[in-house]
N, C-alpha and C positions, 0 to 999 in steps of 0.2 A: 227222704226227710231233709229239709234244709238247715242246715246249720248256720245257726243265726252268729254273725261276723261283730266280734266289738267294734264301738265306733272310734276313728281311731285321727286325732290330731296330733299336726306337725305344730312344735316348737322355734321359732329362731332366733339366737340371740345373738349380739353380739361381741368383743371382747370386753374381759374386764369380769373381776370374781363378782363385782357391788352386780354385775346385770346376770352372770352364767349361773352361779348358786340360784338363785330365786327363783329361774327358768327352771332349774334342774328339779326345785321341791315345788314347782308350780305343778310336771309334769307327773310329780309321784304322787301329788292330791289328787289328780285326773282317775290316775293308777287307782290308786288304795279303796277312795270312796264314790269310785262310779264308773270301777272297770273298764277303764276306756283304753286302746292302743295308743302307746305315748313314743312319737319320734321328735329328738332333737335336734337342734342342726343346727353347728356350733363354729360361727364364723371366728378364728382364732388368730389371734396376733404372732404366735410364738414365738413369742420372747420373754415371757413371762414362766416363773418356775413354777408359782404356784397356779397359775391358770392350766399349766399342763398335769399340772399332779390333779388339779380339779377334775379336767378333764378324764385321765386316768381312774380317779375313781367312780366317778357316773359311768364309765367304760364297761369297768367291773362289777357293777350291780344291775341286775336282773331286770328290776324294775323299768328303767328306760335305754331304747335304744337309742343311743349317743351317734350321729354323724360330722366326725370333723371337717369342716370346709377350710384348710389352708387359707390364709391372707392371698388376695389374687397381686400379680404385680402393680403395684402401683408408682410403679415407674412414671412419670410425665405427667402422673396425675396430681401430687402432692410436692410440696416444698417443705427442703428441711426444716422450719420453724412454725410449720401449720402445727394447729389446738388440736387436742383431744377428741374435740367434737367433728372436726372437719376429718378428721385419718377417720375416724368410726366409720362418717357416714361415708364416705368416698369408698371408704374400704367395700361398704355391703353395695353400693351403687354400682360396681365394678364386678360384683360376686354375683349381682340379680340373674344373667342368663347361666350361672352355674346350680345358684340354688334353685331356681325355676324346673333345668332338666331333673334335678334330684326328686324334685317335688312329684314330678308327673309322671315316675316310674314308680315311687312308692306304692307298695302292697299291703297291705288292699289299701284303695285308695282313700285318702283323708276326707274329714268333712269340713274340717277348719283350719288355719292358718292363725298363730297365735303370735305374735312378733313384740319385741323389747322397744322400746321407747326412739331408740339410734337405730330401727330396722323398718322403720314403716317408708321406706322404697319400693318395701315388696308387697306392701300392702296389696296394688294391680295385679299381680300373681293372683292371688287369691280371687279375683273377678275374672281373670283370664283360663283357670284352672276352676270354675264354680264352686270356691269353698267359699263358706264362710270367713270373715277377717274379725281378728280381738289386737288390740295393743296392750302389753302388759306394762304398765309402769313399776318397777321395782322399789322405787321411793314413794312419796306419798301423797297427798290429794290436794293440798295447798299448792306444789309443785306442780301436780299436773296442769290446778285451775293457772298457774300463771303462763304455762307453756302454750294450752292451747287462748288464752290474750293474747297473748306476745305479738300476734298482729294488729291487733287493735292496739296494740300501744306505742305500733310503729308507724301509725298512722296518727296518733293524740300528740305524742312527746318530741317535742323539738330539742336538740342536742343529744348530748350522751349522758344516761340514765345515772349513772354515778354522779353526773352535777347536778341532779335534781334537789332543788332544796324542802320539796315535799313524798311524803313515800305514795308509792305506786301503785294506784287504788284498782281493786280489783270486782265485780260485783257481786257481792254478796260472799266475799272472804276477807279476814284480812289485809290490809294493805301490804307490800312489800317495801321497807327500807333502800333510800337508794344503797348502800354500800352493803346491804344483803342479797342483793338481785345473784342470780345467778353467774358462771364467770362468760358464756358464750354471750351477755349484756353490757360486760364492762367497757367494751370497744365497736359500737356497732359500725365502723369502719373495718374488722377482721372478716375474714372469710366463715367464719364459724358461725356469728351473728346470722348471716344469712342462709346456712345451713341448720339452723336452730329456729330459723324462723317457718323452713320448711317441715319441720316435727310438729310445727303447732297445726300447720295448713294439712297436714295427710292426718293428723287422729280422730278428727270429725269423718273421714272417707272411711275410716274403718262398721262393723258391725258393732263395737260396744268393747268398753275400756275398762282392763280389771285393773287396782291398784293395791299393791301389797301394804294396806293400810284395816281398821274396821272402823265399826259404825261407831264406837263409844267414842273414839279418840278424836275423829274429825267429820263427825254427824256434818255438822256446818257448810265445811269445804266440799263433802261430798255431794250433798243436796244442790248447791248451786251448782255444779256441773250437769246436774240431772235434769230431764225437759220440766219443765215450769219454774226451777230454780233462777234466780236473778242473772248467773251466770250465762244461762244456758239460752235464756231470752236475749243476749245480746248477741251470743252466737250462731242464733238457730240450727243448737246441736241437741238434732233430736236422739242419739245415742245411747243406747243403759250405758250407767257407769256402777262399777260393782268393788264391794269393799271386800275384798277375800283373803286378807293380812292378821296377823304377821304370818307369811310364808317364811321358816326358819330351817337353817341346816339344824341335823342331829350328829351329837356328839359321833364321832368317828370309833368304829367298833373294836379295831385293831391298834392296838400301842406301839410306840414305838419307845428306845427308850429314852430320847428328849422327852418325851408327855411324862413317861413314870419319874423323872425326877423333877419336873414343874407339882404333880400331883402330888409325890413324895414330902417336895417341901410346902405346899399349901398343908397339908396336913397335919404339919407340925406348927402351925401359925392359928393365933389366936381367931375366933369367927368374927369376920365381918369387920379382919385388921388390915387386909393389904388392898395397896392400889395398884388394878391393874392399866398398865399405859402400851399401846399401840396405836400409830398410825393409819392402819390398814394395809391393805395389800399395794396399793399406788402413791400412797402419802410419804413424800421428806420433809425434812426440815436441814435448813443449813450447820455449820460447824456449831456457829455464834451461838446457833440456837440448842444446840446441843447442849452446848457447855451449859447453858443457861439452868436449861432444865437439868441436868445431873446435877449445879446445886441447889438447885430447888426441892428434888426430892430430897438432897441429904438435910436439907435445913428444916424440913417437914419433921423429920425425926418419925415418918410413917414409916411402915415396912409397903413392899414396892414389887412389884415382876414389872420389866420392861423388855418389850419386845425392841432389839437396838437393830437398827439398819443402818448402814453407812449414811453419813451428811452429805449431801448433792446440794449443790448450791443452782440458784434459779425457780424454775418452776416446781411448786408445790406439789404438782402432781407428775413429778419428773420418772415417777418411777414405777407411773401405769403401763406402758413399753415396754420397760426394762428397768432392772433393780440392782442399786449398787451392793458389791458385795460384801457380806459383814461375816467374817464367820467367826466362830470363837477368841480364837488368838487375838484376832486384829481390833477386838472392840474397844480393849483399852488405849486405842492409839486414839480416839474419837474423845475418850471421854477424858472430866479435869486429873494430874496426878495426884496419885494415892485413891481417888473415886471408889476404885473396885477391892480396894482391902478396908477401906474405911465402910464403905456400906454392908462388907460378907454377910453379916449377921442380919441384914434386917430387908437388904434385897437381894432379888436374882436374875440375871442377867440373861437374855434369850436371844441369840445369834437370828437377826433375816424371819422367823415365823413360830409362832406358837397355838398352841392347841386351845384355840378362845374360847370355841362351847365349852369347852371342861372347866375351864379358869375361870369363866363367868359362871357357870353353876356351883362352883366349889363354896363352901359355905364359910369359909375362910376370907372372901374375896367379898370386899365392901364398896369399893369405886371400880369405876372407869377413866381412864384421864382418856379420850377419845377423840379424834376428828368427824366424828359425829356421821358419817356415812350411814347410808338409811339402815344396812343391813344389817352394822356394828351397833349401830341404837335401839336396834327390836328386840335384837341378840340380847343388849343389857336391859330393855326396858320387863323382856317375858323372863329374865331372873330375878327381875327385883333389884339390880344393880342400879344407882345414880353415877351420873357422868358428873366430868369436867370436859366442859364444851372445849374444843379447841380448831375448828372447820381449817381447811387448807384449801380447799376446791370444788368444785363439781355447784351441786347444791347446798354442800353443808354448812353455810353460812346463813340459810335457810333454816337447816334445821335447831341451829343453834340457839335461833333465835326464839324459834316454838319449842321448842326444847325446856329452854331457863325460862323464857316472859309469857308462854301462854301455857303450859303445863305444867310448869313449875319440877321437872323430873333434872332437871339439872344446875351446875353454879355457869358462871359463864365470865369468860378474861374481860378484863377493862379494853383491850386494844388488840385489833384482829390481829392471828399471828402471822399474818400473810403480810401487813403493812410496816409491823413493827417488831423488832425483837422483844417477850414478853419476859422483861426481869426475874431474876430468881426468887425475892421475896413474894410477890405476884403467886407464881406458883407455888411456894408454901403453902399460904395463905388460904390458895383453893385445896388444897391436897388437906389442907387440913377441917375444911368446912367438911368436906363427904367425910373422911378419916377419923372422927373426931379425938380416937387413943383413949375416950374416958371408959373405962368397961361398967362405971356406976351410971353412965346416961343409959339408961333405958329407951328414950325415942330421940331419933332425929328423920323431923318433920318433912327435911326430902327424900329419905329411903323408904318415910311410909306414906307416902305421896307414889313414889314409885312402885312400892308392895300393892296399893289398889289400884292404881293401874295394867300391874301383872297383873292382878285377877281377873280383869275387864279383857285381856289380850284372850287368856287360856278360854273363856267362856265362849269369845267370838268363833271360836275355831272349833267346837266341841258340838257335838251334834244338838241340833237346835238356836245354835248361835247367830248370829250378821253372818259371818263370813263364809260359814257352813250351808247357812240358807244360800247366801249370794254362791259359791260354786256349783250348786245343785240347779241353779235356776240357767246358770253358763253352760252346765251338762246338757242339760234339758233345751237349750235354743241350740245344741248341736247336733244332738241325737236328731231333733225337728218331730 
């Protein structure tokens, strides 16, 4: 009798938690609700603490097997001051005849090839090896519409897209802001420009494009990428594109005891009183800026959990590579004197990382002060949490903007914190719009903006949902 074999696709992502997380719960959806064999294969920078503990844990769970691929040398191939985007792609570029051999011994052999956004180099593996090919984009479908344009608009727009004095028409989506474009746009004299313009020319080459987005939130954006959409008639991409979002990590099962005293002191904190403020895993902010904001929360008079990382001065995403270190002791060197005995009682201070799925579900927790990364925004948007935009890189200056002026889920700064230092009264201000401190207000109009939003999220994902339909129909063009 034959014993019928699950169908079984490979994963590949590349560094960076905002793209490895979403790979990771992309592979355990395959898992959970369509039995499928799930290999990952996890092109890693290391140099990152928390990318390797991520790693480490998807290691340790059952559900997916994890294959680490070392960073190959890239020696001769990079210069010290290359972007973000050009180390990514050079990096897999350099790894394609390693991931390739890996691919081609896998057992029992895959049917598809499923790749992150900064990975579609290997999309030809996949034609060379006869799998199927999907690109997964971890952020959201506004994004993608502008990524796979991006050549047509390098063919429309003469100079650099930052001097544009009209925003950057897309068809049949919003327009893009110049100074919201993304950062691989800001200089299309850099090496990344044109590595970013090759993301938009390989995701039409693939079999069909999931994005960790659903149908309620960007019906719009996702329609024009799809064939007869406006979009998609200028591209002639005839590709499915599929809403299968929010893909979200779960809280972490195992405590340690930094979480039981975050959790500890949420507890003792009135509901829906503290703001919570992180960066991300790659976001800094300078001294100046620092100082800024430590008196801004105090002059909020809000209570506060702050995720503190040391200040790195320069690049906002200085600390996707590598992370300066903060740990206990040393955070009061960072921040203004007296800070940390004036605030004891109303914030709490959290050295380099903290436990966000718990903190954002705590029903104590009313804001996010957030750099708005797509992963940290689904995180707060499927709790019910409103931000405070504050983007430093990547896309999220994008998001910030759909965020506050098209969904209205968030407040958002007068003056990007990338261009300007943002004043401490500034940030009261905002800490105090999500924060309100009145426990007689009964509603405020952005959290329950946000609350029907959560319920649009949890529906999509629940059996019979957009996104539940959309990975069912992904399963189904695998299995064939």
């Amino acid at each position: 009798m034959e014993v019928h074999k699950p169908t079984h696709v490979v994963l590949l992502s590349s560094a960076g938690l905002g793209h490895l997380i979403p790979v990771i719960e992309l592979g355990k959806r395959f898992i959970i609700n369509h039995n499928f064999k799930v290999t990952i294969l996890a092109v890693t920078s290391q140099t990152s603490e928390a990318e390797a503990q991520t790693i480490n844990t998807a290691l340790a769970t059952s559900l997916c097997h994890v294959i680490e691929i070392p960073s190959p040398d890239l020696t001769g191939f990079l210069h010290e001051n290359d972007a973000v985007v050009t180390r990514l792609r050079v990096m897999i570029r350099v790894a394609v005849p390693a991931i390739q051999s890996i691919i081609s011994k896998i057992t029992p052999p895959p049917s598809a090839l499923i790749v992150d956004i900064f990975c579609t180099e290997a999309i030809p593996i996949a034609r060379e090896l006869n799998l199927l090919s999907y690109v997964y984009v971890t952020s959201h479908a506004w994004l993608l519409a502008l990524v796979v344009y991006s050549p047509v608009l390098d063919e429309l727009v003469e100079g650099q897209y930052v001097d544009q004095k009209e925003p950057l028409k897309i068809p049949g989506c919003n327009p893009v802001r110049p100074e919201d474009v993304v950062d691989p746009m800001l200089d299309r004299n850099d090496k990344q420009y044109i590595e970013y313009l090759g993301i938009g020319t390989d995701i039409p080459q693939s079999d069909g494009v999931l994005v960790n987005t659903w149908e309620d939130l960007q019906h719009r954006d996702l329609q024009a990428l799809r064939d007869g959409g406006l979009l998609s008639q200028v591209l002639k991409m005839k590709i499915p594109v599929y809403g299968v979002g929010p893909l979200l990590r779960q809280p972490e099962s195992e405590t340690s005891p930094s979480t039981e005293l975050v959790v500890k002191w949420l507890d003792e904190q009135p509901s829906e009183s503290v703001l919570y403020v992180s960066f991300g895993s790659g976001g800094t902010i300078s001294f100046e800026q620092m100082t800024e904001l430590a008196w801004g929360l105090e002059l909020s008079e809000r209570r506060f959990i702050w995720v503190v990382r040391a200040p790195m001065e320069g690049a906002s995403d200085a600390a996707f590579f590598t992370s300066g270190s903060c740990g206990g002791d040393e955070m009061s060197r960072y921040l203004p004197e007296g800070f940390v005995s004036r605030t004891r009682k109303v914030g709490l201070l959290v050295p380099e990382w903290a436990p966000q799925i718990i903190i954002l579900k705590h029903s104590s927790t009313g804001g996010f002060l957030s750099h708005c990364g797509w992963s940290s925004t689904i995180e707060s948007i499927t709790n019910g949490v409103p931000l405070i935009a504050w983007p430093l890189y990547a896309e999220q200056k994008m998001n910030a903007t759909m965020l506050a002026e098209e969904l209205g889920l968030a407040v958002r700064l007068t003056v990007l914190p990338t261009k300007k230092v943002v004043g401490r009264e500034e940030i009261a201000r905002m800490v105090r719009k999500v924060i309100t401190g009145d426990e007689n207000v009964k509603s405020n109009p952005l959290r329950d903006k946000v609350k029907e939003i959560q319920r649009g999220a949890l529906k999509a994902l629940s059996e019979g949902g957009s996104s539940y339909a959309a990975m069912s129909q992904v399963a189904k063009a695998i299995e064939g």
